[in-house]
gemmi code that builds the backbone of each chain (N, CA, C; Angstrom):
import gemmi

chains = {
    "A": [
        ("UNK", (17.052, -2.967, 18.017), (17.077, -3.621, 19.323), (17.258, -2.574, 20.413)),
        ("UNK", (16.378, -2.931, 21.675), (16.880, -1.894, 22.488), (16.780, -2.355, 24.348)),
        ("UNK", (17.662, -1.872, 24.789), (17.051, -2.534, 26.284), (16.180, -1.860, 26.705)),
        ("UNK", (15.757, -3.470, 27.124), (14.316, -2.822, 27.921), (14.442, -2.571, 29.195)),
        ("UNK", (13.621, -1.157, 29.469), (13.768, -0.354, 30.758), (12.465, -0.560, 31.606)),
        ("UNK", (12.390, 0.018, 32.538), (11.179, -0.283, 33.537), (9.998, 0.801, 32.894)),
        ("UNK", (10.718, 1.798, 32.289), (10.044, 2.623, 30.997), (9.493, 1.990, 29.772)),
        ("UNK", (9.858, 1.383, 29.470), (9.617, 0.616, 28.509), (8.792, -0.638, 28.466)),
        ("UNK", (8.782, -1.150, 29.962), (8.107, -2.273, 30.267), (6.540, -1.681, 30.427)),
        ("UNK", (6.410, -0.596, 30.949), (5.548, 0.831, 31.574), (4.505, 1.066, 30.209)),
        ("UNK", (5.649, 1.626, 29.325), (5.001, 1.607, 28.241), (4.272, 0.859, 27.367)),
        ("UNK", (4.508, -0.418, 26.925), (4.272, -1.387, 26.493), (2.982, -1.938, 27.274)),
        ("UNK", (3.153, -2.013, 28.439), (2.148, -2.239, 28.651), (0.908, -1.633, 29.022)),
        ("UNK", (0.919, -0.445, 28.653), (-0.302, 1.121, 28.860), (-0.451, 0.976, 27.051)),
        ("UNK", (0.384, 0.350, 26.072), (-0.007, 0.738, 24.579), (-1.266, -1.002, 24.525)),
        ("UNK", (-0.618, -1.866, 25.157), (-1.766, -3.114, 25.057), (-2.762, -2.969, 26.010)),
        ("UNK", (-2.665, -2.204, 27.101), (-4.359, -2.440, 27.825), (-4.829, -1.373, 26.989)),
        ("UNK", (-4.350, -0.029, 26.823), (-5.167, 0.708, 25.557), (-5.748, 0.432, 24.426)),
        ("UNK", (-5.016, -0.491, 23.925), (-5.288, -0.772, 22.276), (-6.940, -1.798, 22.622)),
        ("UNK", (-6.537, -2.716, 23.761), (-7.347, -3.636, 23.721), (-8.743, -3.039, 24.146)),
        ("UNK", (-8.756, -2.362, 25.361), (-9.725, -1.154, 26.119), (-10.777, -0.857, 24.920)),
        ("UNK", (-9.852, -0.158, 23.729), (-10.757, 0.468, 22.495), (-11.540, -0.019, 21.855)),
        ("UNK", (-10.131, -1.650, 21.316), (-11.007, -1.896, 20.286), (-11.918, -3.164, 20.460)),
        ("UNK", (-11.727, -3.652, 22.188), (-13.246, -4.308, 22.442), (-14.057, -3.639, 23.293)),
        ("UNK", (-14.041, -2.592, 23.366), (-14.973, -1.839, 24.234), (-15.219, -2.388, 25.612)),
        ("UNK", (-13.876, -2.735, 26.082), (-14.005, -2.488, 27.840), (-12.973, -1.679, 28.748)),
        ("UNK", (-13.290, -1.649, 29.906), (-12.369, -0.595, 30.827), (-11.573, -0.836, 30.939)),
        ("UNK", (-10.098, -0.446, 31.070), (-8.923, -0.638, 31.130), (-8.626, -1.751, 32.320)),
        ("UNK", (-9.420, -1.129, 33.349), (-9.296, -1.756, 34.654), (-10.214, -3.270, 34.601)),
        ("UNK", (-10.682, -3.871, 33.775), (-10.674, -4.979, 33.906), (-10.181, -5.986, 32.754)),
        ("UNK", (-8.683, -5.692, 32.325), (-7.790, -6.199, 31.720), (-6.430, -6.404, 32.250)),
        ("UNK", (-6.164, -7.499, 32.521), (-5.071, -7.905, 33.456), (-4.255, -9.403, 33.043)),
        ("UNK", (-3.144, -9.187, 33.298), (-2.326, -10.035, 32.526), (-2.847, -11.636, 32.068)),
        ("UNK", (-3.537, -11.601, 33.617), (-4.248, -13.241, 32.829), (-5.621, -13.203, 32.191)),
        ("UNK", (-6.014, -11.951, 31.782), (-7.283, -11.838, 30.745), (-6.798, -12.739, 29.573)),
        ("UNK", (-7.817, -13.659, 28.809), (-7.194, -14.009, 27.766), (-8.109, -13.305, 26.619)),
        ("UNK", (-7.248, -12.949, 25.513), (-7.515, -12.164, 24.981), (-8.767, -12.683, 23.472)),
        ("UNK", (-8.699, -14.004, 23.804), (-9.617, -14.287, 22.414), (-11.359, -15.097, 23.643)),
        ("UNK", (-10.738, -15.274, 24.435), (-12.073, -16.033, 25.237), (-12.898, -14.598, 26.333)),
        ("UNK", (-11.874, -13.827, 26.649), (-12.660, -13.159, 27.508), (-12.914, -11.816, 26.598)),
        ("UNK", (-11.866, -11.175, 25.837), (-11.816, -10.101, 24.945), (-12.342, -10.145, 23.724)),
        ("UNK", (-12.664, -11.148, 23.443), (-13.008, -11.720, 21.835), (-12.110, -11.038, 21.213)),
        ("UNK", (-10.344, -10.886, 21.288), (-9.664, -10.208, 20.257), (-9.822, -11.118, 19.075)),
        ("UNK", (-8.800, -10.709, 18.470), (-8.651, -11.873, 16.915), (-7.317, -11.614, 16.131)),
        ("UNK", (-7.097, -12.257, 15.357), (-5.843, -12.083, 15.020), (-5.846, -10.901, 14.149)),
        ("UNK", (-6.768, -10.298, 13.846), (-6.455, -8.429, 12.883), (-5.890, -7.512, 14.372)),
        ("UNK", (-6.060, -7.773, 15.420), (-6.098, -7.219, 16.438), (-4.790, -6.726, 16.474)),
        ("UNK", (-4.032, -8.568, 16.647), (-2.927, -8.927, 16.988), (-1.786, -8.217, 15.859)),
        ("UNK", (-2.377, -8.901, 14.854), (-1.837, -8.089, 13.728), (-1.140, -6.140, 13.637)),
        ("UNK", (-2.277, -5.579, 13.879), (-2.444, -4.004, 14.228), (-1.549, -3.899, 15.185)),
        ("UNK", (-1.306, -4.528, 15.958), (-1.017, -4.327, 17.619), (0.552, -4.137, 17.672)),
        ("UNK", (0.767, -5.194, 16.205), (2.632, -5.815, 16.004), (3.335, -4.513, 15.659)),
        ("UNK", (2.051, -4.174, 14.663), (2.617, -2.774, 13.756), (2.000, -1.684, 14.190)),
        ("UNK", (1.923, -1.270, 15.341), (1.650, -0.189, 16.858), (3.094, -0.192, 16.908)),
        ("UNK", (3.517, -1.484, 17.374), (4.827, -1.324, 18.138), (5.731, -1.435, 17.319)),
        ("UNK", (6.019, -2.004, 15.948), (7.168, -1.626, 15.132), (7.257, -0.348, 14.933)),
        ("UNK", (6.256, 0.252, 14.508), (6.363, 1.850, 14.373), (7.284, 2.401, 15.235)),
        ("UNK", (6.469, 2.745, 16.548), (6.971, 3.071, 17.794), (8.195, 3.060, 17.862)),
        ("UNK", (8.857, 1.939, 17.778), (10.288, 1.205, 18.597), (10.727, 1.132, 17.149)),
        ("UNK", (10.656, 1.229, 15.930), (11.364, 0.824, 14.760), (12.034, -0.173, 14.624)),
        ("UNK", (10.948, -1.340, 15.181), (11.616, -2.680, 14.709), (11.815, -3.473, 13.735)),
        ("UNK", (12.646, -4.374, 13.588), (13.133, -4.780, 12.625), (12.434, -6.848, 12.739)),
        ("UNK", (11.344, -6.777, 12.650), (10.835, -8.211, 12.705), (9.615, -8.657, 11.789)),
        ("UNK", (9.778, -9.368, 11.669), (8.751, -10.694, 10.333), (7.560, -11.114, 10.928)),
        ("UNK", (6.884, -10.841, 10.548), (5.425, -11.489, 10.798), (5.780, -13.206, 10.933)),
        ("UNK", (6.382, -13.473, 9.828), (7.144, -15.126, 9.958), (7.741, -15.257, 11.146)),
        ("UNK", (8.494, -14.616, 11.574), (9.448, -14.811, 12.541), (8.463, -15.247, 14.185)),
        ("UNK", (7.432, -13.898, 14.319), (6.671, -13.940, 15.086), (5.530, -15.178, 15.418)),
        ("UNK", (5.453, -15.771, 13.768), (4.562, -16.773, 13.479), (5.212, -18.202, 14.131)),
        ("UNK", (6.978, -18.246, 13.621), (7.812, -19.881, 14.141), (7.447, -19.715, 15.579)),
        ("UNK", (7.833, -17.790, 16.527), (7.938, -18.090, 18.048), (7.046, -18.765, 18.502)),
        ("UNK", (5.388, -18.115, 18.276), (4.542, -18.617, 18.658), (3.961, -19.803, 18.369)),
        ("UNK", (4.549, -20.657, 17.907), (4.692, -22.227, 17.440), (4.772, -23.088, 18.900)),
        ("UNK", (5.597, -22.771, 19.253), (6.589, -23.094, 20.545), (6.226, -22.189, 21.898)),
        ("UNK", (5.754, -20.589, 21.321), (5.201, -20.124, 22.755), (3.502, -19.071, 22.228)),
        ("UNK", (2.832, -20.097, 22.317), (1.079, -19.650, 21.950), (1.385, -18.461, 22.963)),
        ("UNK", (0.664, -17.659, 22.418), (0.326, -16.133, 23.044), (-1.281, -16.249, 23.018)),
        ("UNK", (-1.542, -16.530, 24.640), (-3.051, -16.503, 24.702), (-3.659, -15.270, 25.887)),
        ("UNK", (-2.751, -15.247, 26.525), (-2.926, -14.077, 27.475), (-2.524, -12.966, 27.293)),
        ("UNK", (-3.302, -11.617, 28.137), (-2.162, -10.047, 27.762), (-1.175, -10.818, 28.272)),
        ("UNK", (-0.798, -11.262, 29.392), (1.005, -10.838, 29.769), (1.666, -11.991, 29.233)),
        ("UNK", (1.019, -12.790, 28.442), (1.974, -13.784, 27.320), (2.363, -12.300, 26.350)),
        ("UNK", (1.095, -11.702, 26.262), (1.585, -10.929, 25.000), (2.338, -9.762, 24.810)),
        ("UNK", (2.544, -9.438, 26.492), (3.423, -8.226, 26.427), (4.269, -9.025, 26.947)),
        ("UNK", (5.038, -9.892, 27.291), (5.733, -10.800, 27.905), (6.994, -10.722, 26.348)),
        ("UNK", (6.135, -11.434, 25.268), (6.534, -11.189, 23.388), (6.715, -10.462, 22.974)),
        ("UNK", (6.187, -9.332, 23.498), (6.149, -7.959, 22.936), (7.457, -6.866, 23.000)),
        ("UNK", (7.832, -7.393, 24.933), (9.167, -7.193, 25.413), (10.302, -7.801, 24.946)),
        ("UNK", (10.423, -9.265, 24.528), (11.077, -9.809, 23.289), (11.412, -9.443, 22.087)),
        ("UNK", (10.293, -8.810, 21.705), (10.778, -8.110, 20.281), (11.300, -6.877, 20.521)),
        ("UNK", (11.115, -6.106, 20.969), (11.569, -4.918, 21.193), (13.012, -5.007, 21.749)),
        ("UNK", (13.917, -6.314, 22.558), (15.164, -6.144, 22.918), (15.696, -7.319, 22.129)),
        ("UNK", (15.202, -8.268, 21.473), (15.943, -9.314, 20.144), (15.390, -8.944, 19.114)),
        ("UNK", (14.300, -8.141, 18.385), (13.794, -8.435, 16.996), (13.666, -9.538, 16.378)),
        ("UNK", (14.098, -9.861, 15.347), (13.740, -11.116, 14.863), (14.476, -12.621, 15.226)),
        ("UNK", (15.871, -11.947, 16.167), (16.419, -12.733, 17.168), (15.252, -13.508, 17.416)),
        ("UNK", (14.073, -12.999, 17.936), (12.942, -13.888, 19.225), (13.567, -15.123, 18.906)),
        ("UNK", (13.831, -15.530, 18.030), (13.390, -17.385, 17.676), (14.531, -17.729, 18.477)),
        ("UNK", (15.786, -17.405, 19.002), (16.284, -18.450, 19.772), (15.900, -17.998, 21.269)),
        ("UNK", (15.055, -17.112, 21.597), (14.396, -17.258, 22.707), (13.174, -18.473, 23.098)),
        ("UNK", (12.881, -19.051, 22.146), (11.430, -19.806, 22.278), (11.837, -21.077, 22.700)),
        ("UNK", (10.902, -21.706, 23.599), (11.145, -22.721, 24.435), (11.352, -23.944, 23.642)),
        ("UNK", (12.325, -24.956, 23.508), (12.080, -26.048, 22.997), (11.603, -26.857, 23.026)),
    ],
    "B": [
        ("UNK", (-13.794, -37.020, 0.013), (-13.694, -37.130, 1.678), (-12.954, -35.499, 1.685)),
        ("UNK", (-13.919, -35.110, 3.199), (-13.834, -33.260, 3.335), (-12.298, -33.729, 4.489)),
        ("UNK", (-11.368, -33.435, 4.164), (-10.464, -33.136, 5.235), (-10.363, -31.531, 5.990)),
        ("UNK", (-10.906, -31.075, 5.722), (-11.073, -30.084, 6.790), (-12.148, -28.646, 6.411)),
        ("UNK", (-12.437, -27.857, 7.213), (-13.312, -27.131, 6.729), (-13.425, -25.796, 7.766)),
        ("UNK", (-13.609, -24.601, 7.129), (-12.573, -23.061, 7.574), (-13.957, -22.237, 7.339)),
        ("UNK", (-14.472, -21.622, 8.499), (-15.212, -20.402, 8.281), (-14.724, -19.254, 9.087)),
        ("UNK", (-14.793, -18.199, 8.718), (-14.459, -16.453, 9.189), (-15.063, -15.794, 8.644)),
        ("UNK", (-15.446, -15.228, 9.708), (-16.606, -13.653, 9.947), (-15.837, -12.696, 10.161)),
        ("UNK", (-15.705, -11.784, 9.090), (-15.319, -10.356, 9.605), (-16.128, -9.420, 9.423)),
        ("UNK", (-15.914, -7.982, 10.638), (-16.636, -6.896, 10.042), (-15.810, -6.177, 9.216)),
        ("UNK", (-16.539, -5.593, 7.840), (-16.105, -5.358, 7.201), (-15.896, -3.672, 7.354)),
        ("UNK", (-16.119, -3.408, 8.491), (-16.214, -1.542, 8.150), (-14.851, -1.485, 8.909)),
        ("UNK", (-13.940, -2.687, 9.198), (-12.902, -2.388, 10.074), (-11.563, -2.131, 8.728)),
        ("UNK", (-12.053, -2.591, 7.724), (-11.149, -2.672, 6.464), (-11.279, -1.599, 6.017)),
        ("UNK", (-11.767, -0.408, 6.235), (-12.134, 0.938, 5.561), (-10.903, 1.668, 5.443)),
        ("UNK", (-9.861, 1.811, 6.925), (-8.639, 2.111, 6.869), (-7.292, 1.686, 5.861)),
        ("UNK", (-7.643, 1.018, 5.484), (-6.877, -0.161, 4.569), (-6.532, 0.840, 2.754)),
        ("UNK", (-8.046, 1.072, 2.914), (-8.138, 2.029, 1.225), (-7.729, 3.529, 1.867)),
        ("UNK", (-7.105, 3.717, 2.358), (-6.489, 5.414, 3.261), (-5.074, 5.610, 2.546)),
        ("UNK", (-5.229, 6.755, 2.008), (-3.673, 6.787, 1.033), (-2.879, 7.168, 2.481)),
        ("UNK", (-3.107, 7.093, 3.705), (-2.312, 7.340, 5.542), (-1.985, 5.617, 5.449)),
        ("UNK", (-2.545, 5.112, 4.742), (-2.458, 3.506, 5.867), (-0.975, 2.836, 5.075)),
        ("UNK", (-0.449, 2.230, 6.213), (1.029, 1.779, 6.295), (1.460, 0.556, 5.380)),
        ("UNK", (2.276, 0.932, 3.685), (2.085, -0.294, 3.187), (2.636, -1.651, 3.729)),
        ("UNK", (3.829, -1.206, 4.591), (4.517, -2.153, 5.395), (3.714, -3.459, 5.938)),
        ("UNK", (2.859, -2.613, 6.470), (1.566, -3.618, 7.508), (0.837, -4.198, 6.438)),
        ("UNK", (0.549, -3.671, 4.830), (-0.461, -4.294, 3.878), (0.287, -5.743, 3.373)),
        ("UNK", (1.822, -5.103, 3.017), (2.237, -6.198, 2.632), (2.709, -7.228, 3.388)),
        ("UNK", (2.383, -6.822, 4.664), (2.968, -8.311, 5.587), (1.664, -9.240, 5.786)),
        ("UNK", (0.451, -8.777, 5.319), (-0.682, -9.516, 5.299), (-1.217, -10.393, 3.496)),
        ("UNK", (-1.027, -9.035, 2.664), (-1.456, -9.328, 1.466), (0.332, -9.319, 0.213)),
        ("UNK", (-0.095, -9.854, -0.457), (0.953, -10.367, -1.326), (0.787, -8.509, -2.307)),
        ("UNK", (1.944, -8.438, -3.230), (1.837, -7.138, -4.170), (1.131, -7.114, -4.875)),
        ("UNK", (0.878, -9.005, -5.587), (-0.124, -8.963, -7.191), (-1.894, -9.019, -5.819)),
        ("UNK", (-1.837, -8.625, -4.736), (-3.116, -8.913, -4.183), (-3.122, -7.305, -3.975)),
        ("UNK", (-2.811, -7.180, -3.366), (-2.534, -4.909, -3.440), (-2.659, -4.539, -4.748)),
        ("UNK", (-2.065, -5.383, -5.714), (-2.195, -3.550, -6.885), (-3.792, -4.618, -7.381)),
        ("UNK", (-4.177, -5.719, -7.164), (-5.914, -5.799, -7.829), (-6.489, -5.161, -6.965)),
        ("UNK", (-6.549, -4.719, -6.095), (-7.708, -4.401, -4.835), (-7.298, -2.984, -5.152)),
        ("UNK", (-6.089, -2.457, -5.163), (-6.370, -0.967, -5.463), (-7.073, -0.594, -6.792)),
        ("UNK", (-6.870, -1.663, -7.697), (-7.774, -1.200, -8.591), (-9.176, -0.873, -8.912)),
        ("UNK", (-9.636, -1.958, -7.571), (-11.651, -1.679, -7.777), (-11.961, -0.198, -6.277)),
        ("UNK", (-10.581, 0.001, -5.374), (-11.036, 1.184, -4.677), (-11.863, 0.615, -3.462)),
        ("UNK", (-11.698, -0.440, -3.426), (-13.201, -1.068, -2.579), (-12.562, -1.352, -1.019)),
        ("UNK", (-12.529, -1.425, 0.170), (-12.439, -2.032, 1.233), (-12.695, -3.974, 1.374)),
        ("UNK", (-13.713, -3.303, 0.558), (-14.600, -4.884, 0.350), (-13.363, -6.270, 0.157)),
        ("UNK", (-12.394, -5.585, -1.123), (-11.726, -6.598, -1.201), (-10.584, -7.114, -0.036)),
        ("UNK", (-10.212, -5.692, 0.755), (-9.285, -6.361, 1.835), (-9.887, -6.934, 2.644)),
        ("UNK", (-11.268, -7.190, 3.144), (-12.040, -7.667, 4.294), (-12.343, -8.866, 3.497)),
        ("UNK", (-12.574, -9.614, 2.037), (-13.308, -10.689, 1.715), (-11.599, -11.731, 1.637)),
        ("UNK", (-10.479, -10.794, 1.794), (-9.605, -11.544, 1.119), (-8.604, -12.056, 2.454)),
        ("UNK", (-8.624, -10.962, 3.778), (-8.323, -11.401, 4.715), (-8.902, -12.711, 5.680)),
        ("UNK", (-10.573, -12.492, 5.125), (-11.232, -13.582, 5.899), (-10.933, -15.025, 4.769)),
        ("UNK", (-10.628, -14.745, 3.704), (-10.472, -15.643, 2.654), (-8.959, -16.536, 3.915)),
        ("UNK", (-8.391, -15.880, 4.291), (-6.458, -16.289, 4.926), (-6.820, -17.127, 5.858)),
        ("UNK", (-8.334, -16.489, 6.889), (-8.162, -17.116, 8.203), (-8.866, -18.420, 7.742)),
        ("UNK", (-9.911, -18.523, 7.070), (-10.917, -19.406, 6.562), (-10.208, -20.644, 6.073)),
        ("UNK", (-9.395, -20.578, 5.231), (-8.256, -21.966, 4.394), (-7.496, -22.083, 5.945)),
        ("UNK", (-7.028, -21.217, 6.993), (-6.122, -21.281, 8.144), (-6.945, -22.211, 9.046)),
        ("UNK", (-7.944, -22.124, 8.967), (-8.968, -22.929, 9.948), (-9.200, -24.215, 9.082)),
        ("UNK", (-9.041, -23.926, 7.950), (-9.339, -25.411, 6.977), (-8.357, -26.424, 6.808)),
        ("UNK", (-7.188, -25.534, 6.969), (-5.958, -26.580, 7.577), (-5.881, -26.920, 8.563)),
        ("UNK", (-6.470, -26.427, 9.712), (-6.677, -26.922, 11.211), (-5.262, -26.033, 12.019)),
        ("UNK", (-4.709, -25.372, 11.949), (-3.837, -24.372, 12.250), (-4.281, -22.749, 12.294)),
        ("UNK", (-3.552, -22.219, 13.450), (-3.554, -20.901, 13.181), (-2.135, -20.123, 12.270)),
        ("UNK", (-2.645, -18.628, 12.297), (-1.783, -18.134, 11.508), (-0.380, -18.089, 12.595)),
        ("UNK", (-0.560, -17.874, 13.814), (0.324, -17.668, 14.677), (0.932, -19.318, 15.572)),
        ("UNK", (0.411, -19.862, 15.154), (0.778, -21.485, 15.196), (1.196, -22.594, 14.069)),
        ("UNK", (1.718, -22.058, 13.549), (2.050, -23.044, 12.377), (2.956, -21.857, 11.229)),
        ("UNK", (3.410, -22.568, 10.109), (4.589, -21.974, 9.241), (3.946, -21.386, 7.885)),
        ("UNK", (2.661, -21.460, 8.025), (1.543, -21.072, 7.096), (2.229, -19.228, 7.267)),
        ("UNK", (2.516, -18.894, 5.911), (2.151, -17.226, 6.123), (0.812, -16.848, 5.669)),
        ("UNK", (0.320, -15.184, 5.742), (-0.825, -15.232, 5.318), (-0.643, -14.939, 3.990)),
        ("UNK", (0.582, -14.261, 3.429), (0.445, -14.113, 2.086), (0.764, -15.695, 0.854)),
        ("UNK", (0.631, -17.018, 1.724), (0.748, -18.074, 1.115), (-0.701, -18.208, 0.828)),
        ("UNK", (-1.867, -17.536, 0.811), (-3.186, -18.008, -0.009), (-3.207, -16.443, 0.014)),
        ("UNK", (-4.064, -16.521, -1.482), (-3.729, -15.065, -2.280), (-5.451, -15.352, -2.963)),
        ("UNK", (-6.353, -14.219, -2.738), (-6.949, -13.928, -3.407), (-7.432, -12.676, -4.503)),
        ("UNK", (-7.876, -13.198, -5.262), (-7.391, -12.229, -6.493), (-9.033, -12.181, -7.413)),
        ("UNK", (-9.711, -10.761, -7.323), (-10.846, -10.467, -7.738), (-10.542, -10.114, -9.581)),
        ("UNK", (-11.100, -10.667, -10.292), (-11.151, -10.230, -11.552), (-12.728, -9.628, -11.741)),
        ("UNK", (-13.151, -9.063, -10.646), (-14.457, -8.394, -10.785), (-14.890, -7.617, -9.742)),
        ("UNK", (-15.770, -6.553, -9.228), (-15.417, -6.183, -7.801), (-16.259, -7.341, -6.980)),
        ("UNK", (-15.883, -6.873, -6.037), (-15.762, -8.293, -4.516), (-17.355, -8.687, -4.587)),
        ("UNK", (-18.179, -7.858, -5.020), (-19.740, -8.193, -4.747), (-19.975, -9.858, -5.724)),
        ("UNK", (-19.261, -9.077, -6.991), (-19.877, -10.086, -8.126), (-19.280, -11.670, -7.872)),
        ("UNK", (-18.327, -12.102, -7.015), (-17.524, -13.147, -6.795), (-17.349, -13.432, -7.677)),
        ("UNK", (-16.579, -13.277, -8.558), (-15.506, -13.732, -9.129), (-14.181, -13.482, -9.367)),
        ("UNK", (-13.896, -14.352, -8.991), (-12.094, -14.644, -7.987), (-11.385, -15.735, -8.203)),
        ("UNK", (-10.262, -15.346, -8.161), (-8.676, -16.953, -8.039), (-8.626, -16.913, -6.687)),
        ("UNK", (-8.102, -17.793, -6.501), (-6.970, -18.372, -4.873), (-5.759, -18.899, -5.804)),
        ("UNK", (-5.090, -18.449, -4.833), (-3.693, -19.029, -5.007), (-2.921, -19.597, -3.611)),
        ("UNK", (-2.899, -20.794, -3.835), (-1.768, -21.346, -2.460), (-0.734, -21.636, -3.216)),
        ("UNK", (0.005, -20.625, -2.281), (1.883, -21.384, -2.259), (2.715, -21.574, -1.001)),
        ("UNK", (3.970, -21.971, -1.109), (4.440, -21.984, 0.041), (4.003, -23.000, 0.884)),
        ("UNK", (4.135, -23.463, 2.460), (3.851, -23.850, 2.883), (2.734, -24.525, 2.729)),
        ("UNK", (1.587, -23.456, 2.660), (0.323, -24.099, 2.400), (0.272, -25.194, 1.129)),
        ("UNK", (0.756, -24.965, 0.303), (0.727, -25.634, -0.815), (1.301, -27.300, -0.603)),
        ("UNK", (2.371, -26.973, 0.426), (3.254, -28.301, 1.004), (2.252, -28.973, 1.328)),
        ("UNK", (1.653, -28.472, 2.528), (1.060, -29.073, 3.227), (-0.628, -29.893, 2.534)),
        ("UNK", (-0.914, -28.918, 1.460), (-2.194, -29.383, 0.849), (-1.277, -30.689, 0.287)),
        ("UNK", (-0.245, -31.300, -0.373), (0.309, -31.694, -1.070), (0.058, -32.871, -0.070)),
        ("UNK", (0.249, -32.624, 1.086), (1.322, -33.862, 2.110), (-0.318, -34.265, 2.115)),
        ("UNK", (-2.147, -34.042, 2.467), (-2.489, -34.472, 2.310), (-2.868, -35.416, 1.707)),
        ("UNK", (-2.932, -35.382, 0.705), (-3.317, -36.199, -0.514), (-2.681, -35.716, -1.979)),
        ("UNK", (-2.255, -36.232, -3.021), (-2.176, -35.378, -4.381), (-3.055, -35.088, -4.874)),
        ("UNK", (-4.533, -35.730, -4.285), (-5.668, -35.639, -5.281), (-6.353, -34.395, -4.258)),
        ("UNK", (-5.594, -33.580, -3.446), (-6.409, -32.609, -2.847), (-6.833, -31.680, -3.384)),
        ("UNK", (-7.804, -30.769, -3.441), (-8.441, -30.124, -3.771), (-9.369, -29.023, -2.601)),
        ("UNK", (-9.489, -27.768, -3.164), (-10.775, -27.013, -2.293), (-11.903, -26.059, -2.985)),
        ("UNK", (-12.443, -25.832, -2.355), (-13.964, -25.095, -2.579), (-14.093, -23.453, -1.780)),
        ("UNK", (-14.834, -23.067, -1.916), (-14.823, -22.080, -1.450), (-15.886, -21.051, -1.941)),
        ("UNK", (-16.750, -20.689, -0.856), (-17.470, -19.557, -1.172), (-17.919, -18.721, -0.472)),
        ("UNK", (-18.376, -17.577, -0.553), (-18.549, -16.298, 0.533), (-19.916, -15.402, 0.001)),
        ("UNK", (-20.288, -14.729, 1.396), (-21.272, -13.663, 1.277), (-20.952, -12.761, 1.640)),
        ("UNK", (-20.924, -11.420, 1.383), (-21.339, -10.262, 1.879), (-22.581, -9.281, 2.050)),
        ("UNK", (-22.988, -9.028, 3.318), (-24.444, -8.557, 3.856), (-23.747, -7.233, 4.268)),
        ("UNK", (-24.077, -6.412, 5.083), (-24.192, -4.435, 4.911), (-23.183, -4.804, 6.170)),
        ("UNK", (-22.984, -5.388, 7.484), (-21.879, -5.193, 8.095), (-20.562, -6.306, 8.356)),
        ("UNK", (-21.016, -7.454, 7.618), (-19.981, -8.314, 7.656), (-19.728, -9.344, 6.397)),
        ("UNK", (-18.283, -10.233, 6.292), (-18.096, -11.030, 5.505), (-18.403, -12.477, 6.177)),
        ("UNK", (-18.737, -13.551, 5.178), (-18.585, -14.298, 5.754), (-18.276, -15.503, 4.195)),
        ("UNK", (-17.023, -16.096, 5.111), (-16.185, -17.043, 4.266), (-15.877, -18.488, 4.524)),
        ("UNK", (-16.642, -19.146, 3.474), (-16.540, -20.788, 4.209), (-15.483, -21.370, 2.975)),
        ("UNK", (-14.552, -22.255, 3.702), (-13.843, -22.891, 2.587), (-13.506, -24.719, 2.527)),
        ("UNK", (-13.611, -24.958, 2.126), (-13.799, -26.929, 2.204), (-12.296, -27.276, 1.779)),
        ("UNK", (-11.592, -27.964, 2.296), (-10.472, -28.867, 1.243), (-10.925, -30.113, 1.484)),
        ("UNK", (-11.097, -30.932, -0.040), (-11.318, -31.870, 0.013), (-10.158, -32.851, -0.518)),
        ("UNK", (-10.712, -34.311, -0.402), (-9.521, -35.169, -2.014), (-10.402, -36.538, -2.364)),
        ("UNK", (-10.161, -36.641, -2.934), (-10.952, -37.841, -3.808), (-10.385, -39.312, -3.480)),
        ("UNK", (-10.961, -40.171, -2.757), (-10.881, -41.195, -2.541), (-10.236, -41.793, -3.645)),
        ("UNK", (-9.126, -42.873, -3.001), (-8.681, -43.917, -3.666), (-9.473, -45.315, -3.798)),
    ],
}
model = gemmi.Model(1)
for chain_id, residues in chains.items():
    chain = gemmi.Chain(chain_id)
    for i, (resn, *xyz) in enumerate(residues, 1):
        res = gemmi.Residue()
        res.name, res.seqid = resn, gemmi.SeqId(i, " ")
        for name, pos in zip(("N", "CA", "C"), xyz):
            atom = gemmi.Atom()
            atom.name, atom.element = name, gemmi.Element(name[0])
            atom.pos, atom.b_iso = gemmi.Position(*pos), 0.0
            res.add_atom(atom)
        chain.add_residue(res)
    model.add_chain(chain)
structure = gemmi.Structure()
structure.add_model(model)
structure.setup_entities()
């Protein structure tokens, strides 16, 4: 777990417009928090997948693909800034997320 | 009577990383089960992580759920090559959740399932059905 800094917020979100930039082949600059990532990006869930374990690496987190699976039950991740929004979640609760998710 | 029905297209040259003695087992096993890793390392192939991942989303769409919406994991359907991935022949295995949930359909549920592979992609259709009362 770690707090999140304005560094960290910085970061996180330069590792998802990158990742996404690459691996659908568009410019950074036209990816923005309300891009959605499966209608306008055609991501997919290997994407999403890759993307989790980018940032566990990174940050050495301690979270479940399950865990990630109950949040988004309760909070669909359809946009980047849903997804760095989650992303910032895991990185300062880990597998905590679940009593963050909306009831 | 078809209660639901699951197709996924993947490219398959994205699974190439997968057979990399670099690639992270952490990330393999949060997708694929162990008895699904040590068959696929055995034929060496990519083939099998790309026919077996689209095998996850395909039953995920056949339940009418995503993987990230519902309590389905992906290592609750398990496919398992007793031949390499070209020749199709293969198990599924649902457990877990999925298995609940095939259950809560009907007892008489049942599924189908079959796939192609062409030079840049998979493609995986899967049926659950159940037999009228």
């Amino acid at each position: 777990m770690a707090i999140v800094t304005n560094q960290i917020k910085e970061e996180v979100r330069q590792i998802v417009l990158e990742f996404f930039a690459e691996e659908c082949e568009v410019e950074m600059s036209d990816i923005n928090d309300s891009t959605h990532i499966f209608d306008d990006l055609d991501g997919d869930s290997l994407m999403f997948l890759e993307l989790i374990e980018i940032f566990k690496k990174k940050y050495n987190l301690n979270i479940e693909l399950k865990t990630i699976g109950k949040f988004n039950v309760k909070n669909p991740v359809r946009t980047i800034g849903e997804l760095i929004h989650m992303q910032l979640l895991i990185i300062e609760h880990e597998n905590n997320i679940i009593s963050f998710s909306k009831i | 009577m078809i209660l639901g029905v699951g197709i996924d297209i993947e490219n398959h040259s994205r699974f190439l990383k997968y057979i990399s003695p670099n690639c992270n087992p952490e990330f393999l096993l949060s997708v694929f089960t162990k008895d699904e890793l040590d068959n696929y390392r055995k034929f060496k192939n990519h083939l099998c992580y790309a026919v077996s991942f689209s095998c996850k989303e395909s039953f995920l769409k056949a339940f009418g759920v995503g993987w990230n919406n519902s309590k389905i994991q992906w290592t609750n359907i398990e496919l398992l090559f007793n031949e390499p991935p070209e020749n199709k022949n293969t198990n599924i295995r649902i457990s877990g959740i999925a298995q609940k949930l095939l259950g809560e359909y009907n007892t008489n549920t049942s599924f189908l399932y079959n796939y192609s592979i062409d030079n840049s992609v998979v493609v995986f259709e899967s049926i659950l059905t159940c037999k009228k009362k």
